[in-house]
N, C-alpha and C positions, 0 to 999 in steps of 0.2 A: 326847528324845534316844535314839537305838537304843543300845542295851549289848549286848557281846558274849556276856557271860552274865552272870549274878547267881547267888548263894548263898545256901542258907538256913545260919546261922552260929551259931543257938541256935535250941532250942523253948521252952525257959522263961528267960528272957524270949525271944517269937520276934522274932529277926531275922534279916535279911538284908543281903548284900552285894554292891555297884555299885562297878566300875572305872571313871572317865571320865578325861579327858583334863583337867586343874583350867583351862584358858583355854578353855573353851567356856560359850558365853555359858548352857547350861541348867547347869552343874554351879556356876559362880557363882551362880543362882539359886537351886538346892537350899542353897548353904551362907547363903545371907540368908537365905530363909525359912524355912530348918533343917526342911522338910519334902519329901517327896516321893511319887509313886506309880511303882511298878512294874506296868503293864500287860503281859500274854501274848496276843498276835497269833498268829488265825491265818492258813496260808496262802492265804488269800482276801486279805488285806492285806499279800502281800511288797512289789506294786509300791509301795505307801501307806508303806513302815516303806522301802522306797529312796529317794525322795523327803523322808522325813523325814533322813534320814542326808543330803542331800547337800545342804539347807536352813539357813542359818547362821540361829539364833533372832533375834541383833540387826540383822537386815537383813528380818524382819516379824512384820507385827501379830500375828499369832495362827500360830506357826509347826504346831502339828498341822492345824488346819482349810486351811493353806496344801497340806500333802502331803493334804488329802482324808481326814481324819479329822475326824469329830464327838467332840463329846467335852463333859462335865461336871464342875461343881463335885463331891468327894469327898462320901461320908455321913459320915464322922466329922472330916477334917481339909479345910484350904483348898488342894485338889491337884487339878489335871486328870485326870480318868479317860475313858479313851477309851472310847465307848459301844460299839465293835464288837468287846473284849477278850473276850478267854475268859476270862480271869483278871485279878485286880487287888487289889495289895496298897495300904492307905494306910499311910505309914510318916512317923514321927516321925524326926528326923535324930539318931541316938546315939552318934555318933562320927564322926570323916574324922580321915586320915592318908595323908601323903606315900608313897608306892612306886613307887620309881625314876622315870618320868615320867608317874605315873596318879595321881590320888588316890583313896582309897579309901575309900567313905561306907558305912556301915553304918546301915540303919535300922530301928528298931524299931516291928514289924507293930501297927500299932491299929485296922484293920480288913479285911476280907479278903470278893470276892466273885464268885461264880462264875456261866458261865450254864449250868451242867448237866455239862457238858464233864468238870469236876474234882468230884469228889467227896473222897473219900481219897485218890484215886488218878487218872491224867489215863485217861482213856477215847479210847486214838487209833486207834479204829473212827470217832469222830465228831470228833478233835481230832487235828491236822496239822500239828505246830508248828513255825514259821518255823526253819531252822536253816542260822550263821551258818558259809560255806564258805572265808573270807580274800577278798581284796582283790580277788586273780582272778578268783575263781568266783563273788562273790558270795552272793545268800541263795537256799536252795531249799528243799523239805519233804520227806521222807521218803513214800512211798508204800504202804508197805506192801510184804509183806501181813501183815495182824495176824490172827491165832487167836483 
């Protein structure tokens, strides 16, 4: 499921936070199996994260490999990680809470992994990160120029 943004909401314990929509069939997922992965796309995969965004999960099989992403089992938890991420958190589910018409899942990071891209810090001489423009405009990437 594409999210508009996420949050990192502590370092110790680290977590993060995901707004979705609570009647979509992947955020009913996260709250069964009280786990999740937060994946970072770049934009080599905007059309691939459009596709997924306009893909309802109980209407197929395997909704990432549907929008043309590959994608694996987590190294620490039972969570899809999409192989062509720049970045990717496995997150244990530590909280969800109603706001206004989002729910709001917070998860705690238990594993974290990069392909060079992030270090400390994102490097966006070689990383382009999809970024979400509303409804109209759609997703586009930043170009540069970086120094």
């Amino acid at each position: 499921m594409p999210v508009v943004s996420y949050a990192s909401v502590s370092e110790s314990p680290p977590l993060v936070a995901i707004a979705c929509n609570p009647d979509s069939f992947t955020c009913k997922l996260i709250l069964r199996s009280k786990s999740f992965s937060l994946s970072l796309l770049g934009r080599e995969d905007t059309a691939k994260l459009g596709a997924l965004a306009t893909t309802h999960g109980g209407e197929v099989t395997d909704k990432l490999l549907s929008a043309g992403l590959a994608h694996r089992k987590g190294e620490k938890l039972n969570v899809p990680v999409i192989a062509s991420a720049r970045a990717t958190l496995e997150c244990s589910l530590e909280s969800s809470r109603t706001l206004g018409d989002h729910r709001l899942l917070v998860g705690r990071v238990r594993a974290a992994h990069s392909d060079g891209t992030f270090t400390d810090s994102w490097d966006f001489r070689r990383y382009r990160p999809i970024l979400y423009t509303g409804w109209k405009d759609g997703m586009t990437s930043y170009e540069g120029p970086y120094e």
